[in-house]
N, C-alpha and C positions, 0 to 999 in steps of 0.2 A: 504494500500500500504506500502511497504517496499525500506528503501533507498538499493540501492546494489553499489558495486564499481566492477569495471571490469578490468583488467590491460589487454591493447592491446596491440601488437609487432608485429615486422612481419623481416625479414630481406633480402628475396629477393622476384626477380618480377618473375611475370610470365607473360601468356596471357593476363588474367585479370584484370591486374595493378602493380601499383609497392606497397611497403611496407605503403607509403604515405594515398594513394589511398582506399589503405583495410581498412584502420583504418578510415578511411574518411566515407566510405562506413556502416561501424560499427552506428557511428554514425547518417547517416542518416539514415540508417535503421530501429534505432531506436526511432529514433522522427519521424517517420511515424507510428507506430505499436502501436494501439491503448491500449494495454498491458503496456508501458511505458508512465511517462509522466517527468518534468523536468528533460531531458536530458543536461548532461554538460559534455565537454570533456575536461582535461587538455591542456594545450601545448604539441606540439611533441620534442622527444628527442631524437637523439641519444646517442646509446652505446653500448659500447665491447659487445661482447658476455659473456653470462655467465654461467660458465661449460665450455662446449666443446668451445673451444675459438679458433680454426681452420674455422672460418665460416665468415662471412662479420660481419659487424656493425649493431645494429639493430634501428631500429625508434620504437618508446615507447610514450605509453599516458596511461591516467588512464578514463574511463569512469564514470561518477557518473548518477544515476537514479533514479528513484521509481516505483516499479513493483509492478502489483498483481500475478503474477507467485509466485509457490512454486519453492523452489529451485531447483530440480533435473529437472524442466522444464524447469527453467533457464539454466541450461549445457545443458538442446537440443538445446534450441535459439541459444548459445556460440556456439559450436561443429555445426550447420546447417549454422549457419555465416564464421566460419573456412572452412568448406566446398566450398560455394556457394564463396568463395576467394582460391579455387583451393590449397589448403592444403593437400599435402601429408608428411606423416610419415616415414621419412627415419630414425631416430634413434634421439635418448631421447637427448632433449637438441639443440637439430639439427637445419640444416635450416628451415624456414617453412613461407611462405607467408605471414601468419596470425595466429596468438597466440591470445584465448579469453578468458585470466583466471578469473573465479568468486573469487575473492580478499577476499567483504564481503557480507554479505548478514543482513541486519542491525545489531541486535549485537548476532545474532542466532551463536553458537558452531556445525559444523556439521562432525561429523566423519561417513561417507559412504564410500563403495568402490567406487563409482565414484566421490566423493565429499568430500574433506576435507577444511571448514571453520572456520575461519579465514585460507587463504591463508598458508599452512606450512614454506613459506620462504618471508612474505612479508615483514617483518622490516627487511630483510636483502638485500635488494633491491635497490640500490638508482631507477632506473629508474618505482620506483613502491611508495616509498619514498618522494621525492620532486615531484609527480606528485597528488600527496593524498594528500599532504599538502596545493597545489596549488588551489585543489578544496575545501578541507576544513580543514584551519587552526588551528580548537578544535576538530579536529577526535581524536576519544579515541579508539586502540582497546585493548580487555580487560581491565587493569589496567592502560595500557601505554598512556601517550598523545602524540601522535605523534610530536608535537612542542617542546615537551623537549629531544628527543633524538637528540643525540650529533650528528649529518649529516654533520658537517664541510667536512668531510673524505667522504662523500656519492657524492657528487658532481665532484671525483675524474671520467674522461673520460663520463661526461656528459654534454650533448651541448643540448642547447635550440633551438628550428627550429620553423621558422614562420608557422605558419597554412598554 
């Protein structure tokens, strides 16, 4: 088995729940699925948007697990989770129900056209950031220890929200 981190978002509701609810759902989904097992989910967070900043606020968590999935089966579970949380695709960066980016996948390098790991903007992240830190404080990716980057400044329009 393999640890992975997953960074969850979402920023509006639809039919099938609100932002809250999808990430909620994420979770248990995945402590049901015999394919996962120590599932752990950060705190939820909001915050701004990032990019296109014309859009609501988003709610933000980081998933942590261990999987026997190979990676690219992991973005079908992701994108099948996005889905079945009524995700549609209006434009890059955009609103969207539910966001299920594979972050890492334990300390495997993966450049694919549907799969780039390590995450290509995850230390630039706070809402991706302080939620990896929250689940494990000696995460190393590559070279970096995520506990020694300078995040004083990452906590900027970031709010902690009860489970």
């Amino acid at each position: 088995m393999v640890r992975i981190y997953l960074g969850l978002g979402g920023n509006i509701a639809n039919e099938l729940g609100d932002p809250t609810s999808h990430i909620l759902a994420v979770r248990d989904a995945l402590l049901t699925d015999e394919r996962f097992c120590d599932v752990r989910l950060s705190s939820l967070y909001s915050s701004k948007a990032y990019g296109v900043t014309d859009q609501p606020d988003f709610v933000n968590a980081v998933l942590s697990a261990k999987t026997t999935l190979a990676p690219l089966e992991l973005l079908d579970v992701c994108q099948a989770l996005e889905n079945s949380a009524g995700r549609v695709r209006l434009r890059r960066w955009g609103e969207r129900s539910l966001d299920v980016d594979v972050l890492l996948y334990g300390d495997e390098i993966i450049h694919n056209e549907r799969l780039i790991v390590p995450h290509k903007e995850i230390l630039l992240r706070n809402f991706v950031v302080i939620p990896l830190l929250e689940l494990d404080p000696s995460l190393v990716i590559g070279d970096i220890k995520i506990a020694e980057l300078p995040i004083a400044s990452c906590h900027d329009g970031l709010i902690k929200q009860e489970k």
